[in-house]
C-alpha positions in Angstrom: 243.8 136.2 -3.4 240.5 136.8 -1.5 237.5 134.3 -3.0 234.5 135.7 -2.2 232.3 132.4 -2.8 235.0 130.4 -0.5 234.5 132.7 2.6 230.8 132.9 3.0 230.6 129.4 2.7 232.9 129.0 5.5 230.7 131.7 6.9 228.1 129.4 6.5 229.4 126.1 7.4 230.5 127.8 11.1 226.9 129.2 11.6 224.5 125.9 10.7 226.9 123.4 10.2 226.3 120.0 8.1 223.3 118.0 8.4 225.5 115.4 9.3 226.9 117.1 12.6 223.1 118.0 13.7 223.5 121.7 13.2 221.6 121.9 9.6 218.6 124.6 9.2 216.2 121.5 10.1 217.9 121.1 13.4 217.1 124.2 14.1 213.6 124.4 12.9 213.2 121.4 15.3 214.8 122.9 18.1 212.7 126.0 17.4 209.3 124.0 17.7 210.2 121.8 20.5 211.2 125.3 22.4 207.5 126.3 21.8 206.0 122.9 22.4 207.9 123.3 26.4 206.8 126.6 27.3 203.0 125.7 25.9 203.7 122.5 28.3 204.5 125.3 31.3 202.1 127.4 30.5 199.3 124.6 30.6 200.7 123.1 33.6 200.7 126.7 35.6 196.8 127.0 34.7 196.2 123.5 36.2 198.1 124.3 40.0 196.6 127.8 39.7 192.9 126.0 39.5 193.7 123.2 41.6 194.4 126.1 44.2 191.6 128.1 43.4 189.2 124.9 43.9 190.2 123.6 47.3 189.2 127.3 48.8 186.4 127.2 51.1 184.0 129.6 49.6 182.7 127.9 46.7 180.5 129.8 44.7 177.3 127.4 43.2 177.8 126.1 39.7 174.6 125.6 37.5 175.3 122.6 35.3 172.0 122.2 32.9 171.7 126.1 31.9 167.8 126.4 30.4 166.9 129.4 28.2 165.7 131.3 31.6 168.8 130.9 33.1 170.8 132.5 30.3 171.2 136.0 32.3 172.1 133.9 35.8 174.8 135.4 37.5 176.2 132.4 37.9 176.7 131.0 34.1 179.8 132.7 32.2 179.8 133.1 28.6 182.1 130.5 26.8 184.7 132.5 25.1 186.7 130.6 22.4 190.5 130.3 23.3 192.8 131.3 20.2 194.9 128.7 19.0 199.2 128.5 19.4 200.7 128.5 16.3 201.4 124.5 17.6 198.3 123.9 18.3 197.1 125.2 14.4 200.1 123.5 13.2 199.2 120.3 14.7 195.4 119.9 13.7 196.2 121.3 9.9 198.7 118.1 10.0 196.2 115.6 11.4 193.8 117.0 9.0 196.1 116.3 6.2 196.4 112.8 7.8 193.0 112.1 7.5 192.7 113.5 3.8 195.2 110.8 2.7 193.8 108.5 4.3 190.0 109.2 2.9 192.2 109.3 -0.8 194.2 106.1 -0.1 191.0 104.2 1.1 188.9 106.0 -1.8 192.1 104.6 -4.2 191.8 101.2 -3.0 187.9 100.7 -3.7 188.2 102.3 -7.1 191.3 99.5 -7.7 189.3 96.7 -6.1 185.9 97.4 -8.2 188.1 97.6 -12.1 189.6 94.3 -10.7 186.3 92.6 -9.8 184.5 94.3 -13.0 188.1 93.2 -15.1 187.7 89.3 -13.4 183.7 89.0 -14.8 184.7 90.2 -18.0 187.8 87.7 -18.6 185.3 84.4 -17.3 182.7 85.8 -19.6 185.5 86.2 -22.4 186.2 82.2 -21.6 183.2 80.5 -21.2 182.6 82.4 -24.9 185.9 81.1 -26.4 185.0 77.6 -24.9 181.2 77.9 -26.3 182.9 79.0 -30.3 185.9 76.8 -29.9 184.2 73.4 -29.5 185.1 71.2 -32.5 183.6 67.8 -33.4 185.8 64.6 -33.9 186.2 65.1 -37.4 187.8 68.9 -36.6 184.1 70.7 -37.3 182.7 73.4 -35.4 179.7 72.3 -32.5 176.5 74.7 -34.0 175.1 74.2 -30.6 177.2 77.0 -28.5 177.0 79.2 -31.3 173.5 79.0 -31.2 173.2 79.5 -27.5 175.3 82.5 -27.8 173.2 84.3 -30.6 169.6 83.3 -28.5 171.7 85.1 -25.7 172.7 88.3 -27.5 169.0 88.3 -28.8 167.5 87.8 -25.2 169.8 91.1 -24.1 168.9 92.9 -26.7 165.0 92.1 -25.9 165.6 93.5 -22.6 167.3 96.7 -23.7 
């Protein structure tokens, strides 16, 4: 009996592969970018001989390197055009801008952790030297008046502040 579901994933498997073997749909999305990565790498490496050529000629026309507003219509001074960008090139800058995104977050994170800690580590001293002030007992087991004096002329003084 024919099963449908069996043959196209034979289909399938003969086509990509496994993961495992190194012919999976990644493999070939890598293979795909690195194809585009070489011929970018020929195509900048053509423009380099074809100006190194085009330099050592012995008619060299005069270059004007400090352009002032007056020498804007010089016949000598080109108009920058802006090259377009490969899709590699695009691809690559988006992924170093996500780079430096998580790493404005992760540095972001880790002041926002190490301020609660700091603002958490004055709160717990304060929280003891109060507990030590109120918890101070006499010999005979009664309470010292004196930090719980000291505490209320505190809270007073804050509150003349405020």
């Amino acid at each position: 009996m024919f099963n449908k579901r069996e043959y196209y994933n034979q289909k399938l498997k003969s086509t990509y592969g496994s993961q495992n073997t190194g012919h999976g749909l990644d493999d070939h999305q890598k293979k795909k970018i690195m194809r585009q990565f070489e011929r970018l790498k020929k195509k900048e490496l053509k423009k380099e001989a074809a100006q190194t050529t085009q330099g050592s000629g012995d008619n060299v026309e005069p270059c004007v390197d400090s352009a002032s507003p007056s020498d804007e219509h010089s016949p000598f001074t080109q108009p920058v055009q802006k090259k377009k960008k490969w899709s590699m090139q695009r691809a690559r800058a988006s992924y170093h801008l996500q780079i430096e995104k998580k790493k404005e977050r992760e540095e972001h994170y880790q002041n926002k952790k190490r301020e609660i800690e700091e603002a958490n580590k004055k709160y717990k001293e304060k929280r003891l030297q109060r507990f030590k002030k109120l918890s101070k007992k006499t010999n005979k087991g009664q309470p010292v008046m004196s930090g719980r004096i000291e505490l209320m002329l505190e809270q007073l003084e804050n509150e003349m502040k405020e």
